[in-house]
N, C-alpha and C positions, 0 to 999 in steps of 0.2 A: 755919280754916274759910274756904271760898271765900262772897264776899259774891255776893249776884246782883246781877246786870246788866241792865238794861230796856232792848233793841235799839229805836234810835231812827229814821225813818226820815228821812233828808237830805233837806235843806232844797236842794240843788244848790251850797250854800256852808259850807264845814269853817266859815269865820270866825263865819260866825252860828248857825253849829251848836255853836259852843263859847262864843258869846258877848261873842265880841270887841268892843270899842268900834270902831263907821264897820265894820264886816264888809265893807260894797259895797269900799270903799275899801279895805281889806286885801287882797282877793280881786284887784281892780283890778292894785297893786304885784305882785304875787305875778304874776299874768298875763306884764305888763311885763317882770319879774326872768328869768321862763321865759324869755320870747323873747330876753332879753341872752343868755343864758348859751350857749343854742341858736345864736345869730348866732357869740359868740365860739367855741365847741366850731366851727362849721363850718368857721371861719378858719382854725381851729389857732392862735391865739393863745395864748401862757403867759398867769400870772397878770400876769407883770411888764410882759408887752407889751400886752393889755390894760388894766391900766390904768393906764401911758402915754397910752394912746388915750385913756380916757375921763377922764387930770387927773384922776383921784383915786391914793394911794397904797396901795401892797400889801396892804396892813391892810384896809384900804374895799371894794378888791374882793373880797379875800376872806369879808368880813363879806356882801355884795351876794351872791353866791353861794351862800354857806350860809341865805341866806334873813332876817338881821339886817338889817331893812328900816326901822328906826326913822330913823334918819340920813338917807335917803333919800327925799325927796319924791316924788309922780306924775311932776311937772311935771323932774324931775331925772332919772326914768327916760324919760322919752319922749327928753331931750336925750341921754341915751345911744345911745338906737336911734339917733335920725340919725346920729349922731356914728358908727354903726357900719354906718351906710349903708342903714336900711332907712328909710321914709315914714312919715309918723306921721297919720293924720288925726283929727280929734274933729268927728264929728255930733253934733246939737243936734235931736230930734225931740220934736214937742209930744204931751204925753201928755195925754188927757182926767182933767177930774176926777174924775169917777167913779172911774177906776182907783187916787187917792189919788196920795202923791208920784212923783215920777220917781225913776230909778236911775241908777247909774254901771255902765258893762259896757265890758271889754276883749275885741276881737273879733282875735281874730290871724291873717291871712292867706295 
């Protein structure tokens, strides 16, 4: 017997639509992770020369790829972009109270 299923409608983040602990921050990595992988595919880098470049071992990159993000800090993927030559910047804009907390958002250009 098929169970049913209650179509849910997104929240605009898979992570906090499944629950994840820090979602903003999952969602963030995940952003980041796209743009590495997009930078290396344009270079035509292998795995191995990849990453060479980025000082981690073949293992790491490939875990970095397939989306195994735990190892890997924010602050660890943004040193990658440079390291792969693209600009990294972080704005800091004040959010009213009202609105309740601030968010973390990766904008890729």
């Amino acid at each position: 017997m098929k169970s049913k299923s209650e179509a849910k409608l997104s929240s605009g983040n898979v992570f906090k639509d499944l629950e994840i602990a820090s979602p903003e921050e999952a969602l963030a990595k995940a952003k980041l992770t796209s743009r590495i992988a997009e930078i290396i595919a344009s270079k035509g880098l292998t795995q191995a020369a990849a990453a060479r470049l980025l000082r981690i071992d073949q293992p790491k990159h490939s875990a970095l790829l397939r989306g195994r993000l735990s190892g890997f800090s924010t602050e660890r993927l943004m040193r990658f972009l440079t390291v792969l030559g693209s600009d990294v910047r972080i704005v800091i804009h004040h959010r009213p109270r009202a609105r309740g907390p601030g968010h973390l958002a990766v904008i890729a250009g």
